[in-house]
C-alpha positions, 0 to 999 in steps of 0.5 A: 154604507154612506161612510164606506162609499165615502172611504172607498172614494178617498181610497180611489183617489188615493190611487189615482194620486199614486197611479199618476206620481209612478207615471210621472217617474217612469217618464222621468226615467225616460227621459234620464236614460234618453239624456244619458244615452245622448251625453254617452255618444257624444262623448264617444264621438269625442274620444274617437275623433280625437284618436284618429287625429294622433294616429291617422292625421298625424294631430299633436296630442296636445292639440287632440286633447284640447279638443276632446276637452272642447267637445266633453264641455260642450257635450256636458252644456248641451246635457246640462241646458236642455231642462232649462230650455223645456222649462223656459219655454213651458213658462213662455207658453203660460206666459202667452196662454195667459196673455191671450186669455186676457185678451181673446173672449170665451178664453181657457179653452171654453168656447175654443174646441182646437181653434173652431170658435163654439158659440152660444147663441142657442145656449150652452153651460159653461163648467169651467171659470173663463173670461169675456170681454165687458165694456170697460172691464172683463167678466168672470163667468163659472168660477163658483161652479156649472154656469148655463148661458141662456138667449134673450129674446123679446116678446110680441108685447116688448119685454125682453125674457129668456127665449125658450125656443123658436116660437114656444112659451117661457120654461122655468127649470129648478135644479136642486143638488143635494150633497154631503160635502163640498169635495163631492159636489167639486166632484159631481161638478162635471156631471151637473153641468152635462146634466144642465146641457142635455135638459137644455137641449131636450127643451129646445126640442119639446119647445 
């Protein structure tokens, strides 16, 4: 039975994997017919213009052709530039998303919800690897996986523990993940970390 789940999940995967490449095809084709349809007109537009200008404005065919040349390469160009341009400025956005990564804490979209800082000050678990800035140096927090963020308060006799909520007594939690392999707990990673947030905030309400 354990065997068949395993072969349908892999069959699911592979589905997925295929659903996502055909996707990935039509919106290639999308766009090919889109760059055609541009690189079409504008060459129209060229031949036209330069028709009216032999018949109606009296144009020299030399001087007509010449243009119809200038406008087919710059048709052509604008055609030929516009991938590199979307890839360039793909590589810009890497470029200043890492940068501000580097520089900004709680960074990759952890802490930041479009653009509203998420704080920890109540707790939280952090499901993805993000950097934070340290003294002298940057901290790599969830890069092995569902990590929780726990505040630390200190005691009536001075000691500095985990605060379990406003007033209550200390909570251990043990969370044991038992799994068949490695790709099925990168799987379950998601499920774990929501898991690990809802009893965090069901202590927080208990205590």
């Amino acid at each position: 039975m354990a065997e068949l789940e395993t072969r349908m999940a892999a069959t699911s995967d592979q589905v997925a994997a295929l659903d996502s490449g055909l996707a990935d095809m039509v919106r290639g084709l999308a766009d090919s017919n889109r760059e055609m349809a541009g690189l079409s007109r504008a060459l129209g537009g060229g031949l036209r213009r330069a028709f009216d200008g032999v018949i109606f404005d009296g144009q020299r065919l030399s001087d007509a052709m010449r243009g119809l040349g200038k406008s087919i390469s710059d048709a052509i160009y604008s055609a030929a530039m516009r991938p590199v341009q979307t890839a360039l400025g793909g590589a810009l956005s890497s470029v200043i998303g890492g940068v501000m990564s580097s520089v900004l804490p709680f960074a990759n979209g952890a802490s930041f919800s479009q653009g509203r800082v998420t704080p920890f000050a109540q707790g939280g678990v952090v499901s993805s690897p993000m950097t934070f800035p340290m003294r002298g140096g940057t901290g790599l927090m969830g890069e092995a996986g569902p990590e929780a963020i726990l505040p630390l308060a200190r005691a009536a006799d001075g000691k500095l523990g985990v605060r379990a909520g406003s007033g209550g007594r200390p909570v251990s939690v043990v969370i044991n993940v038992t799994t068949p392999d490695v790709t099925g707990f990168q799987r379950s990673q998601s499920q774990i970390a929501a898991q690990m947030q809802r009893l965090l905030a069901q202590g927080q309400r208990n205590y």
